[in-house]
N, C-alpha and C positions, 0 to 999 in steps of 0.2 A: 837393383835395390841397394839402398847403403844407409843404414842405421847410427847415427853415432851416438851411444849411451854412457851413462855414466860409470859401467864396469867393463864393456866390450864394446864393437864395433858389430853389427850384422850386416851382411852385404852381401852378395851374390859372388857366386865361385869365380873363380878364374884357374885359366892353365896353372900358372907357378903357386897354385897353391896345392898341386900334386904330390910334392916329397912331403908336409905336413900334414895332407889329408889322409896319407898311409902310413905316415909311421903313428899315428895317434890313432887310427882307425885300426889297426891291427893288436888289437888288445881284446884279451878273454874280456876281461872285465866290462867292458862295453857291448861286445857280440852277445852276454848273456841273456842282458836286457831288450835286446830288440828282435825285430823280425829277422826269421830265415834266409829273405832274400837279401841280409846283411851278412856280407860274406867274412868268414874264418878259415884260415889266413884271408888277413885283406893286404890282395896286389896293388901293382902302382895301375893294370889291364881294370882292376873294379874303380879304380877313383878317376880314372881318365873316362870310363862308361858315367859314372856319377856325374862328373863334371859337366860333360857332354850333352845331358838330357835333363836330370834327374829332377833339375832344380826348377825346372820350367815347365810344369805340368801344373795347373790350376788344380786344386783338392782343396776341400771342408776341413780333410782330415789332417791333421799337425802332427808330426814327430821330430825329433831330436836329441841329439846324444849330446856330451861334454867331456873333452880328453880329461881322462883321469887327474891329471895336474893342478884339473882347471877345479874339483870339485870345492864344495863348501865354501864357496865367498859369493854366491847369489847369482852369481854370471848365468845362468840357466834362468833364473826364474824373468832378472832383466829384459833378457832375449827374448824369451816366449813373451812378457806380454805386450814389448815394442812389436813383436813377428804378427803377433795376433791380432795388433790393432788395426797395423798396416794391409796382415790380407784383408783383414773384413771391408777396411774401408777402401782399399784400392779394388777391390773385386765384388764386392757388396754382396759378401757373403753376409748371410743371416745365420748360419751357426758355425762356429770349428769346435770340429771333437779331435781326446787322442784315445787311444785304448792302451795304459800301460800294463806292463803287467802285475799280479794284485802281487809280488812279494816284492815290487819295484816300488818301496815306499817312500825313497826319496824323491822319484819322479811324481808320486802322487803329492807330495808336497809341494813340490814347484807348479805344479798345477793349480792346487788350492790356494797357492800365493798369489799366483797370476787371477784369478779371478774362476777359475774354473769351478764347474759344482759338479760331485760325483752322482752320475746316473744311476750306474748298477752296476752289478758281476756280472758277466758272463761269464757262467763256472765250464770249464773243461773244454773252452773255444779254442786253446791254441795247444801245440806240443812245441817246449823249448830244452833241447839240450838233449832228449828221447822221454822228457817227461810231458805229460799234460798238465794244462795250467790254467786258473782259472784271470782273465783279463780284468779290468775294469773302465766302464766307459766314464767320461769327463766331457763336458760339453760348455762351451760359452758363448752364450746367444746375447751378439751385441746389440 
């Protein structure tokens, strides 16, 4: 897959994009936001497993981070709704959801930018960081 957009490029991983994918991926500030099985410390052993599989699994379900660097100039919201268009229609999906979480309020904006419409709370669905947290579901049914 290769995206060419008006603020980034989306495209599917490659080997040499290993030293980048770890040293941006290896930041509190990013591990806060997401799931567990997003690893802290992030090795060069997690982005070579990432590489290797991660990105090639069909799912409804959307997520994505943004190296700190990159925040506040919309590169997020571009992404997701070039990403979004493309699974739907290359896979014919009929809905993608994400579940961010409810104090990730700038992910919930890039959401609602992209076209997203907030479902619910899932209050007390996830533990992040040794706290419980309550999620929120987003879905967009093309």
């Amino acid at each position: 897959m290769r995206l060419i957009l008006k603020t980034c490029e989306v495209r599917s991983w490659r080997a040499s994009d290993l030293d980048a994918l770890v040293r941006y991926a290896d930041n509190r500030n990013i591990w806060i936001h997401l799931r567990d099985r997003f690893p802290h410390p992030y090795t060069a052993r997690d982005g070579r497993e990432f590489i290797k599989g991660d990105v090639e699994r069909v799912s409804a379900e959307i997520g994505y981070w943004l190296a700190e660097p990159f925040w506040r100039r919309g590169i997020a919201t571009e992404a997701l709704v070039a990403t979004t268009g493309y699974a739907a229609g290359e896979h014919g999906l009929t809905r993608v959801y994400a579940l961010p979480f409810a104090s990730n309020t700038a992910s919930c904006r890039v959401l609602e930018k992209a076209g997203y419409q907030l479902e619910g709370r899932l209050r007390r669905s996830a533990i992040k960081n040794g706290s419980v947290i309550d999620q929120l579901q987003y879905a967009f049914n093309p």
